[in-house]
C-alpha positions as a printed Julia matrix, in Angstrom:
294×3 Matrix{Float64}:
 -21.41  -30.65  -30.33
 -23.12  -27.48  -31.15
 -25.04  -26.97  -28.1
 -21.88  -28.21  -26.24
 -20.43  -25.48  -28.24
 -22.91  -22.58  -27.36
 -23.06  -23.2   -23.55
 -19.55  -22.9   -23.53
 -20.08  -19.33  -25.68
 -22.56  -18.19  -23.25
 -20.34  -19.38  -20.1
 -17.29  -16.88  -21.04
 -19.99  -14.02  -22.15
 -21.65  -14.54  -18.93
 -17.77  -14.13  -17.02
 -17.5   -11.15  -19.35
 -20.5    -9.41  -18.26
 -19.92   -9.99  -14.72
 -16.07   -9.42  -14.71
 -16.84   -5.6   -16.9
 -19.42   -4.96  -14.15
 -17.13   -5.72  -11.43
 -14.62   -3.51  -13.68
 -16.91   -0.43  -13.93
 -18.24   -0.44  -10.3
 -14.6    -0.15   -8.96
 -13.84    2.18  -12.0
 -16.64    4.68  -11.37
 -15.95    6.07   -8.22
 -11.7     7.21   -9.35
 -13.19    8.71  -12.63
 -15.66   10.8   -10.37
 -12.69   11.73   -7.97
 -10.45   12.48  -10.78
 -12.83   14.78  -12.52
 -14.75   16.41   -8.96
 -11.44   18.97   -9.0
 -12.52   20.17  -12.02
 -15.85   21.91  -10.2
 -17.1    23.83   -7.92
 -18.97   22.44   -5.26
 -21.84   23.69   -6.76
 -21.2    22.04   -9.83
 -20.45   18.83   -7.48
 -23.46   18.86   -5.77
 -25.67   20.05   -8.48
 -24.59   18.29  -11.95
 -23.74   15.24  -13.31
 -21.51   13.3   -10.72
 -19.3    12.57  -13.8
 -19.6    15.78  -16.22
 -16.26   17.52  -16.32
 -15.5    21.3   -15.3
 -12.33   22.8   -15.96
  -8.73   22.35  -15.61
  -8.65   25.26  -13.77
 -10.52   23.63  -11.51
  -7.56   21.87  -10.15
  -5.49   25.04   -9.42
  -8.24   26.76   -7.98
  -9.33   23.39   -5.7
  -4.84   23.17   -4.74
  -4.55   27.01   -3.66
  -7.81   26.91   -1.66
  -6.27   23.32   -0.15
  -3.28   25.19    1.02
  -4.67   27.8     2.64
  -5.87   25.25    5.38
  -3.55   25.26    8.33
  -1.17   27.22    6.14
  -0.11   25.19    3.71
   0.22   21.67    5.92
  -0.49   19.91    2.92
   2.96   20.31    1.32
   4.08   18.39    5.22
   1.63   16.15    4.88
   3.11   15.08    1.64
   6.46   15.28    2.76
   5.46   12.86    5.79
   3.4    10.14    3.59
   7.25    9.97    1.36
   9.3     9.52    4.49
   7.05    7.02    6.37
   6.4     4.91    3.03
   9.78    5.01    2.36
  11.37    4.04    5.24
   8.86    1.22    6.06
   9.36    0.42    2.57
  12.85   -0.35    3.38
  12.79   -2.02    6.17
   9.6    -4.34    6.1
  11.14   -6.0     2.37
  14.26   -5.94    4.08
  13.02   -7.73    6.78
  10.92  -10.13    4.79
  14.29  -11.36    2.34
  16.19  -12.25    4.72
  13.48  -14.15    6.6
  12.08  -15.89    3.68
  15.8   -16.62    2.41
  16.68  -18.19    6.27
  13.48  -20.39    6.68
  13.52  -21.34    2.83
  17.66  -22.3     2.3
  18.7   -23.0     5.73
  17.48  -25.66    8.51
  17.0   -23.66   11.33
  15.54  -24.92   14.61
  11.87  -24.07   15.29
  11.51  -23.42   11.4
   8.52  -25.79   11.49
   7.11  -23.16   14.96
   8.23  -19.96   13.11
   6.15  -20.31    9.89
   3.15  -21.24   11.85
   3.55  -17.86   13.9
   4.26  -16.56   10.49
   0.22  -17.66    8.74
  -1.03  -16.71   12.64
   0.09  -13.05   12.6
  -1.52  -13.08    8.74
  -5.01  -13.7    10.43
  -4.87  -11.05   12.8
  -6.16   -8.13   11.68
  -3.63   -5.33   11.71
  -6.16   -2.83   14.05
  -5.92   -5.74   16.62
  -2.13   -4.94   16.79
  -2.2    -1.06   17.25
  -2.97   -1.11   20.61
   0.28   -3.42   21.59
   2.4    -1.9    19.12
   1.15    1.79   20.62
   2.19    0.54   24.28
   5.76   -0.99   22.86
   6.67    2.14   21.09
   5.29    4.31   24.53
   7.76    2.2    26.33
  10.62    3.71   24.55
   9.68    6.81   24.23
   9.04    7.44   20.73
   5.43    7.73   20.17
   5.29   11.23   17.85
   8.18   10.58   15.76
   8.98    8.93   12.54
   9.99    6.16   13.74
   6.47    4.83   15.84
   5.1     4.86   12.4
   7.92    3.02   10.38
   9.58    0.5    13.23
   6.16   -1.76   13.04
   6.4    -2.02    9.61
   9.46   -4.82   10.13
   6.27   -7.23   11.13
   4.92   -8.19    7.82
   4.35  -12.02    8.27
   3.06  -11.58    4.72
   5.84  -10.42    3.0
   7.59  -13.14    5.13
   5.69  -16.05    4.1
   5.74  -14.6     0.55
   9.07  -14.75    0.43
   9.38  -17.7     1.68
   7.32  -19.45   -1.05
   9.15  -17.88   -3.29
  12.89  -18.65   -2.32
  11.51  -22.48   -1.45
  10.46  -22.56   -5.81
  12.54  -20.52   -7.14
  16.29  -21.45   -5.51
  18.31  -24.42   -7.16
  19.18  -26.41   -3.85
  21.63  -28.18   -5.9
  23.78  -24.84   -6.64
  23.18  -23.65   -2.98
  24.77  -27.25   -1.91
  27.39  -26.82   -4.12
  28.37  -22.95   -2.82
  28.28  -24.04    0.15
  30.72  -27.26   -0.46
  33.15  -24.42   -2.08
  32.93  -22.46    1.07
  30.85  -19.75   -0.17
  29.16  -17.94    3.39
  25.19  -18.12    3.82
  25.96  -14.23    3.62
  27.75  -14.41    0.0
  24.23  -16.94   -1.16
  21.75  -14.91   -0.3
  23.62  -11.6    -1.84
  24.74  -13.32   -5.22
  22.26  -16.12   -5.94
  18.99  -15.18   -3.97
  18.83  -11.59   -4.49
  19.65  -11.79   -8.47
  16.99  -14.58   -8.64
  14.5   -12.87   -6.76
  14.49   -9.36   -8.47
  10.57  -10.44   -9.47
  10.36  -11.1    -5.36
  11.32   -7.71   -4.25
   9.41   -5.81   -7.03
   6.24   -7.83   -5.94
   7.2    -6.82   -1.91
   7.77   -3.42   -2.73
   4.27   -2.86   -4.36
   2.54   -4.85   -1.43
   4.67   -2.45    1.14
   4.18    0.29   -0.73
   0.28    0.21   -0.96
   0.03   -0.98    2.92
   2.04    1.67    4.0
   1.16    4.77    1.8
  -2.55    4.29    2.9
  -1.67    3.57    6.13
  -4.26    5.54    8.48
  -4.79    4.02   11.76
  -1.34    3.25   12.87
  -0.26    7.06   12.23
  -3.6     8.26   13.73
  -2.67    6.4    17.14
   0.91    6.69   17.08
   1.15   10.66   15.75
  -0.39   13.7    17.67
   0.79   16.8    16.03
  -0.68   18.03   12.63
   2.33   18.51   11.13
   3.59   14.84   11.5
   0.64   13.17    9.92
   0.89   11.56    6.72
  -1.86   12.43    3.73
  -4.77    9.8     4.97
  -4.5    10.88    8.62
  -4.28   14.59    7.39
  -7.74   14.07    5.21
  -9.02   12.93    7.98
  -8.0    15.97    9.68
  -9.3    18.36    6.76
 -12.54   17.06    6.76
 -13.32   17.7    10.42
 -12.15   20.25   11.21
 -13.39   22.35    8.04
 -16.75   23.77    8.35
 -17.53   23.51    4.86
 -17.16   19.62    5.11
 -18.43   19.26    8.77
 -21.2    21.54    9.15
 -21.86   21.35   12.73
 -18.56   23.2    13.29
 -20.22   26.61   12.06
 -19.53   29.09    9.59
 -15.35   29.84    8.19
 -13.74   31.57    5.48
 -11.67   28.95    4.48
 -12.31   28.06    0.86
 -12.46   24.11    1.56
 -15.11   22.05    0.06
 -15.55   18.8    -1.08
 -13.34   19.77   -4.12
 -10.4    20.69   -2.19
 -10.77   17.34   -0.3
 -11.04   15.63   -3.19
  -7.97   16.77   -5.2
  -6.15   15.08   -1.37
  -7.82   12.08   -2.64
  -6.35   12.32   -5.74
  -2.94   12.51   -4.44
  -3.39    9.23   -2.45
  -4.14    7.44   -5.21
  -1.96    8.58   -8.02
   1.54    7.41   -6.39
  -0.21    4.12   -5.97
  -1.2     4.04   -9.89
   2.17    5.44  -10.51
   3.87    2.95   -8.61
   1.79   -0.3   -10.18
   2.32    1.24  -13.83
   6.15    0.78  -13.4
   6.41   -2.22  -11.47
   3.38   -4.23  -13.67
   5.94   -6.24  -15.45
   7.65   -8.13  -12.03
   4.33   -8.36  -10.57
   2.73  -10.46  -13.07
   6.09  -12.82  -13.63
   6.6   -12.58   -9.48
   3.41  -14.16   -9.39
   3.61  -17.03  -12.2
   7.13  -17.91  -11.16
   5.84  -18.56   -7.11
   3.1   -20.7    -8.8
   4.37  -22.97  -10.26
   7.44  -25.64   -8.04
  10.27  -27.09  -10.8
């Protein structure tokens, strides 16, 4: 009993260790581009890659950021909102009323239609740019807003996601029942699938959210003009085409080092933290009640 006893004490400390190593290594490199605004690039290059400067750091790293291109940044910003907003929209849209129709209803080619669901899950989304590029050509709106949030109504994931979901979590007996007093597939799926699936949508959202706000080769194809890229296509952007970050470009006067591009960073990433802060509570209980069939 007691050795049974201390392998199992050495098992979890062994998960420990691993699980606050895996921890720190994906920890590490925010707290360094949290705290690299805070130098120069002197003090970036020279000192401790995790010493702190100065909170003036940060305003003096966001004034010399908008003095690139004047001032695209604040567009950029703009951009990454609209695009991850809209795409947002209509990719969980797109998703609940697909996962309600396959899950409550008997469609034909249901069986076909989830298969081409997990198939478009395997491709990798790069593979897709090129068709998606040539589609949007077609019609004449490569350049505009809407070549980079149209595509995001494909996402087989959120489909398939939501179909799990509606398949555990709906009572077939109530939808039988509605449906005996004549309620419409329309009036189910707005007063009995939507309250019910609150934990579905915040879980969709996040997903969307995260694909979409770091969404970088998609806009890079689809979007020529500086001003219409969003903030990962514009870092791109500010990193090539500075000299102080791409040296074989020459001498400048612009003020941009790898401070400046790393307070861009920082803006990335804190809507995402921002975002998975509020909707923590419906992501955990989205995913325990999908787990788990009554």
């Amino acid at each position: 009993m007691t050795a049974r006893l201390g392998g199992a004490w050495v098992w979890r400390m062994s998960v420990s260790v691993v699980l606050g190593l895996v921890a720190l290594a994906c920890a590490l490199p925010l707290v360094w581009l949290v705290l690299a605004p805070t130098k120069s690039d002197a003090q970036l290059t020279g000192g401790h890659p995790l010493s702190f400067g100065s909170l003036g750091g940060y305003l003096t790293a966001w004034r010399n950021l908008t003095t690139f291109n004047d001032g695209v940044i604040y567009q950029w910003i703009v951009n990454s909102a609209l695009y991850t907003g809209g795409a947002v929209l209509l990719s969980v849209t797109t998703s609940l009323l697909a996962g309600y129709a396959l899950a409550a209803t008997r469609i034909a080619g249901r069986r076909v239609i989830l298969i081409a669901t997990l198939l478009a899950m395997i491709v990798p989304p790069a593979a897709l740019v090129l068709p998606l590029f040539l589609e949007v050509n077609a019609v004449q709106l490569t350049g505009t807003v809407w070549s980079v949030v149209l595509p995001a109504g494909l996402y087989p994931f959120g489909v398939y996601l939501a179909f799990i979901y509606f398949s555990t979590m709906l009572p077939r007996e109530v939808l039988e029942a509605a449906r005996i007093d004549g309620c419409s597939e329309a009036a189910l799926f707005g007063r009995v699938a939507l309250p019910l699936g609150k934990p579905l949508i915040a879980l969709l959202t996040f997903f969307a959210f995260i694909g979409n706000w770091n969404n970088y080769f998609l806009p890079f194809v689809m979007l020529g003009d500086d001003e219409t890229f969003n903030l990962p296509v514009g870092l791109g952007v500010l990193i090539s085409g500075s000299p102080a970050l791409n040296p074989a470009l020459g001498g400048s006067d612009l003020p941009i080092h790898r401070p400046e591009a790393a307070i861009t960073g920082v803006l990335t990433v804190v809507p995402v933290a921002l975002v998975f802060l509020f909707a923590q509570r419906y992501l955990v209980r989205g995913l325990l009640d999908g787990a788990v069939k009554n």
